[in-house]
N, C-alpha and C positions, 0 to 999 in steps of 0.2 A: 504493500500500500504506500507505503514511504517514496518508492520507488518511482511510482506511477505520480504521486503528487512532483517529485521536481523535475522529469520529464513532460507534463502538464506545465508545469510552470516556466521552467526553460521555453518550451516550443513555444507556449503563447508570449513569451517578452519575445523573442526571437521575429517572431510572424507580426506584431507589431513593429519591429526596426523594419520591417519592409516598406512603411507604411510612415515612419520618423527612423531616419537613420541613426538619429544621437540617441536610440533607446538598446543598440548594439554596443555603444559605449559604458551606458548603462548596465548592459548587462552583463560588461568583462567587472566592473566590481562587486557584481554581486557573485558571480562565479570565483571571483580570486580572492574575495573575502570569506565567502562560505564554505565555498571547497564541495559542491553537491558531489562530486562523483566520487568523494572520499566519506562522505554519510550516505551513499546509496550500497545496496549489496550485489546489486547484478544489472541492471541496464545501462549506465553511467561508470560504472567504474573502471570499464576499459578504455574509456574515452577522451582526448586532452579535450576537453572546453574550454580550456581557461585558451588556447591557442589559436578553439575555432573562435572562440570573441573576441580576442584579438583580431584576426583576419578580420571578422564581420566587419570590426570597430573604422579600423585603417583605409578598411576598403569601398565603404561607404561615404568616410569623410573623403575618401578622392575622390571617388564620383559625383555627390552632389551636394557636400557643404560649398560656401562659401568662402572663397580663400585671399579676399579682399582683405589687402592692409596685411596681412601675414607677415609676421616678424618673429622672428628667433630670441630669446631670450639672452644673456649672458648666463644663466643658469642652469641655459637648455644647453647651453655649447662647453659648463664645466660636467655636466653630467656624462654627456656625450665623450669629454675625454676619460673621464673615470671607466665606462664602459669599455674604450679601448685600450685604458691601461691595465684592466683587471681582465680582460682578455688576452695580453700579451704574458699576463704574469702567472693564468691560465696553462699556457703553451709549455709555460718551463717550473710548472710547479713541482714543488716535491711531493705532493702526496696526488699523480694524475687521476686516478680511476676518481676519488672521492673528490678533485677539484674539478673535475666536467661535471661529476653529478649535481652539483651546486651550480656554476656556470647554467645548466639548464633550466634552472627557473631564475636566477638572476638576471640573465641578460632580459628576460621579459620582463619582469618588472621596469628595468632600465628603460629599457626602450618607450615602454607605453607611457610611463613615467614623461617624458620626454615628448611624445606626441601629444598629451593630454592636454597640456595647455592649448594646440590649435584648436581644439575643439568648444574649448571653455569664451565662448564669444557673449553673452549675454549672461544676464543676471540670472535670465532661468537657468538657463543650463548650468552654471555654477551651483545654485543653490537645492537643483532637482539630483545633481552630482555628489554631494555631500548629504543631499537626506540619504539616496541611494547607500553610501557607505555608513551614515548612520543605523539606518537599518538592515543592512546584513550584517553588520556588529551586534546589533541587537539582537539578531538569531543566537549567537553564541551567548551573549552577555545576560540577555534573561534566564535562558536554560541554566548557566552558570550560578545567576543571584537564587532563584527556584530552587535550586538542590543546593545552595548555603544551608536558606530557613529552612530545611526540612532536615538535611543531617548534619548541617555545621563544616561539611567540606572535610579538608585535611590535605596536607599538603604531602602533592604526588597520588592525590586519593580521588580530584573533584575533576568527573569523567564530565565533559563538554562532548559530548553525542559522539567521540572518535575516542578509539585507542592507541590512535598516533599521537605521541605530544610534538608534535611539529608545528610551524607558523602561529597563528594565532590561535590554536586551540594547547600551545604551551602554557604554563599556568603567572610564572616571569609577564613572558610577550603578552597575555590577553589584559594582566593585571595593570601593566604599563597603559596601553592603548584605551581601555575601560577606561581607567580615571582620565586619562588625555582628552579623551570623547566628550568632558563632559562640558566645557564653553561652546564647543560645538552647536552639541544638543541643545542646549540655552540659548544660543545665537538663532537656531532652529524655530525655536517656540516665539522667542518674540519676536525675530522678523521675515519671519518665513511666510511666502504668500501662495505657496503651493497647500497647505492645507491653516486655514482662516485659524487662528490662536483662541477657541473657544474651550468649552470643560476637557475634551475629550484630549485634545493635545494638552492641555495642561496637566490634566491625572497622567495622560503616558508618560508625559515630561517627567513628571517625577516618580514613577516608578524608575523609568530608565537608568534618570540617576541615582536612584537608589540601588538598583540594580549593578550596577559600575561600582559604585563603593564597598557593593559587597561582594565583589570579586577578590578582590585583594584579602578578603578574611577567608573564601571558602577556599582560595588557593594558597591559603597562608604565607606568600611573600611576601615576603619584606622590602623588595622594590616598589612593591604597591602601598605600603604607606608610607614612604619616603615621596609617592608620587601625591600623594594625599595631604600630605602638609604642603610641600611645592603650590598646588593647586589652589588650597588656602589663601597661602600668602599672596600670590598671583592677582586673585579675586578681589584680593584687598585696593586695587587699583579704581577700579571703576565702582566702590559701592561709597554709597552717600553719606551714610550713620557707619562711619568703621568702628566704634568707640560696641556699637550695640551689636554689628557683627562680630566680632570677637568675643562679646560676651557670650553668644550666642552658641559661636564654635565650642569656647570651652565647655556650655554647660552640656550640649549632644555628645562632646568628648567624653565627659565625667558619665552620664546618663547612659554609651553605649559600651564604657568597659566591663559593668555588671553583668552584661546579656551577652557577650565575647564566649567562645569557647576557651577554653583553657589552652587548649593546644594550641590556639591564635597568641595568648597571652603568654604563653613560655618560649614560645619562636620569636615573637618579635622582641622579647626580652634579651636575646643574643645578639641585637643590635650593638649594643653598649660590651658586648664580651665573646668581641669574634674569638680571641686568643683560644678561648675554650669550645668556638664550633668549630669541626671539621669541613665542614660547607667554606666557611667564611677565610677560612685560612685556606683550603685549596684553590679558592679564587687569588688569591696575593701570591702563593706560591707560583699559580700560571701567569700573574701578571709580572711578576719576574723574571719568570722563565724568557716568557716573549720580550721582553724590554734586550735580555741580552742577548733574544736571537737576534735582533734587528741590529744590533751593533753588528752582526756576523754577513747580514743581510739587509740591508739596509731597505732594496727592493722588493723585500715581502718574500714569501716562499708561496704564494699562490694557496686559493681556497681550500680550509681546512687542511694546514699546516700546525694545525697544533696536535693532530692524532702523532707529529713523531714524539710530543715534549714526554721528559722525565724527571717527574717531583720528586723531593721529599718532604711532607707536608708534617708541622710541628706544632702539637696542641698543647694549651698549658688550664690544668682545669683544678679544682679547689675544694678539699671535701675536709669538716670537722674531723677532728681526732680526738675532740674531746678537751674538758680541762681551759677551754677557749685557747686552744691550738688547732692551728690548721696544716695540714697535708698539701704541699704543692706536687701535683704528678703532671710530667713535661711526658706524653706520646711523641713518637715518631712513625708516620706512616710513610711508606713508599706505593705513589701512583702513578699511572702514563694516560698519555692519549686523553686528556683532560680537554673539555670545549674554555674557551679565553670566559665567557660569563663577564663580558663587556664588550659594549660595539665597540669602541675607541678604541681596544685592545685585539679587537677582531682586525679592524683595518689596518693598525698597524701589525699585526702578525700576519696577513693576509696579502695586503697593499702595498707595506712599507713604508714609508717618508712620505711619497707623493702621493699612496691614496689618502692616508692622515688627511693632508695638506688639501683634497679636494674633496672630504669630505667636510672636513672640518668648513673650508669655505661656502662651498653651498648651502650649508647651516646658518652657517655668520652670515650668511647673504641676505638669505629667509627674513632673518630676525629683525636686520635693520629695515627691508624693505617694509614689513609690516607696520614697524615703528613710525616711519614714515608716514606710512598710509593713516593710522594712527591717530599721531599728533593731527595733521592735518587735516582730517574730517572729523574730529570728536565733537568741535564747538558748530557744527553747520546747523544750519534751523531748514535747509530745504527740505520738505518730505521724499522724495526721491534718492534722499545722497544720505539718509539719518543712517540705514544698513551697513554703510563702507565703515565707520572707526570701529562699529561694534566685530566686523567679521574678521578685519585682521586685528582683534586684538584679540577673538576665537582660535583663531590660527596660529598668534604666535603662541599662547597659552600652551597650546598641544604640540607644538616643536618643545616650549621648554620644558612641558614635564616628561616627554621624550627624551630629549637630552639628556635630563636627569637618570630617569629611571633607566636609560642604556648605559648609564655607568655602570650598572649591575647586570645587565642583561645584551648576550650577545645576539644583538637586532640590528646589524648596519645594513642589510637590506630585504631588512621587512619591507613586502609591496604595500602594504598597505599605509605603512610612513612616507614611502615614495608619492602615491596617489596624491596624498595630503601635501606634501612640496608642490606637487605638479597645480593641483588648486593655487595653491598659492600665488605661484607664478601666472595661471592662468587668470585669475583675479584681479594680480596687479598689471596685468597687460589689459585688462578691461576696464580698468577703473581708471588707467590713465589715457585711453583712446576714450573714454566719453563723458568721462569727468574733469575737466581740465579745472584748477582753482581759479578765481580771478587773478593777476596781479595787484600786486601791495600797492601800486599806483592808483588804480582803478577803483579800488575801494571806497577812499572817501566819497569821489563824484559821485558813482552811484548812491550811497548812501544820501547824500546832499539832494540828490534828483528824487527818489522814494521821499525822505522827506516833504517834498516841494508838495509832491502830488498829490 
């Protein structure tokens, strides 16, 4: 039955792009966010989708969009070099078999990543673009929040409809992206014109986000509440009464540690005392391992280059003996083939110096652009132009608690963080072809003539 419902639902999004091309676009992120032919058991699972919507997507915008005013980004053209230098580093990697098989869903990402923005020519389409990833996140992120309240989750325990922990049904990646979602989602509600802002978007509004928050407790990581205060703070930018939100936070904080399961409350407790998890200490041991491969390698050893590394990971943990004496016991484990458990550490064990260097830009890019966009529409009083400060400041929101939370979590080329760049960029190529500001000359006269009239 399962089965038949997303073949149902594939063909019909599909047989409508015949009908709207930009709904083939549409449906490469509902396919590469939800992953149907890996929740299907037999009609879909031998199938690439994710490559026939791609085609669909590509091949449609060549035939009958619009390709007036088409300009390449600077962000499309450092992408595009990253693609060719992680292709070359591909070629001579050390660990081949297991760097093509990664290559093979990277470079799509990449690529569409990079097309995406042509596509992104008006406001709908941007905002029909991001509800679309809104809500196949939501497929995952409800089922996720659903079986919290029901059995509290556990970490390595909270089954997201697959027993692959790959892409976004890893427990890190979903918990990162969930909280990221959520200026998003609230960008969504109030200036979304694709479905009018009455009860019904507003109750799903906030399940959703409730739902996101409680990702991070059913997957018990701890990148997810690191992304959760980030978010916090974030929000403190644009709210009026900070003095009352804050009071607010803390009293939900104090209010939801009683209803916490225990197991949520003892893991995030090793925050403050990696020395004594073995999780937390394995990741430092790989991030040093890779620090001194790159000194050997400067140019990366090509995708999944960390199955050669070989730790020895050292824990130091504390138990009574009585008498108010304590017992220090220092472990020594010995392990390999460890994943980096950081994007920044992924790229640079992967990429080397220069993919570091371009991805770290394209990020820095992101941030200032948005800022920009920002500043400069947040005080507009036109109705047509009130949506621009609020969406890039949605946007950079969810680069930064990305950023963050891939300090912990190896996600340098989640597509789904890609898509979100590629809006970006798509966005700010739309907002500055039809939103142009006045100049700071211009201003007063106009003002003085309004007056007059």
């Amino acid at each position: 039955m399962r089965d038949l419902f997303f073949v149902g639902f594939l063909l019909s999004l599909f047989a409508l792009g015949f009908r709207r091309p930009f709904l083939f676009v549409l449906a490469y992120a509902y396919v590469d966010t939800v992953a149907p032919q890996r929740l299907s058991y037999y009609l879909l699972s031998g199938g690439n989708i994710v490559l026939l919507a791609a085609v669909a997507a590509i091949g449609s915008w060549l035939l009958f969009d619009d390709k007036k005013g088409l300009r390449v980004s600077g962000r499309q053209w450092l992408m595009l070099a990253l693609l060719g230098y992680a292709g070359l580093t591909t070629l001579n990697a050390d660990m081949p078999l297991e760097a093509w098989d990664k290559w093979d869903w990277v470079w799509k990402a990449i690529v569409f990543a990079i097309f995406l923005p042509f596509t992104l020519r008006t406001r709908l389409r941007i905002e029909a673009y991001l509800l679309f990833m809104i809500l196949s996140a939501s497929a995952i992120v409800i089922v996720g929040g659903i079986k919290t309240l029901l059995s509290g989750g556990g970490y390595g325990a909270l089954n997201l409809m697959v027993d692959n922990n790959s892409g976004l049904y890893e427990g890190s990646t979903i918990s990162t992206v969930a909280v990221a979602l959520v200026p998003l989602i609230l960008w969504a509600a109030r200036h979304g014109t694709i479905f009018p802002s009455d009860w019904r978007v507003k109750l799903f509004t906030a399940g959703m986000v409730f739902a996101c928050l409680l990702i991070p407790v059913g997957t018990e990581a701890r990148t997810g509440l690191v992304c959760i205060a980030v978010l916090a703070v974030l929000m403190l930018r644009d709210v009026k009464r900070r003095f009352l939100y804050m009071s607010l936070i803390g009293a939900a904080g104090l209010l939801a540690v009683p209803m916490l399961p225990s197991t949520f409350t003892d893991r995030m407790g090793t925050i403050s005392t990696y020395q004594a998890d073995s999780s937390a200490s394995t990741r430092i041991a790989v991030w040093s391992w890779t620090w001194d491969y790159v000194q050997r390698n400067p140019w990366g050893g090509g995708f999944d280059a960390y199955r050669q590394n070989r730790i020895a990971v050292a824990t130091v943990s504390e138990q009574s003996a009585g008498g108010g004496v304590t017992a220090i016991q220092q472990n020594v484990h010995l392990d390999e083939g460890r994943a980096y458990h950081s994007a920044y550490f992924e790229m640079l064990g992967e990429q080397g110096f220069p993919g570091l260097f371009l991805f770290l830009l394209i990020h820095g890019l992101g941030l200032v652009r948005m800022e920009v966009l920002r500043r400069r529409w947040r005080r507009t009083e036109e109705e047509d132009r009130k949506w621009i400060a609020p969406l890039a400041t949605a946007l950079q929101s969810f680069q930064i608690v990305y950023l963050v939370g891939s300090l912990f979590v190896g996600m340098a080329f989640q597509p789904f963080v890609w898509m979100a760049l590629a809006v970006q960029i798509g966005f700010d190529g739309y907002v500055s072809r039809r939103h142009r500001p006045l100049p700071k000359r211009a201003v007063r006269p106009l003002a003085q003539a309004e007056a007059a009239a």
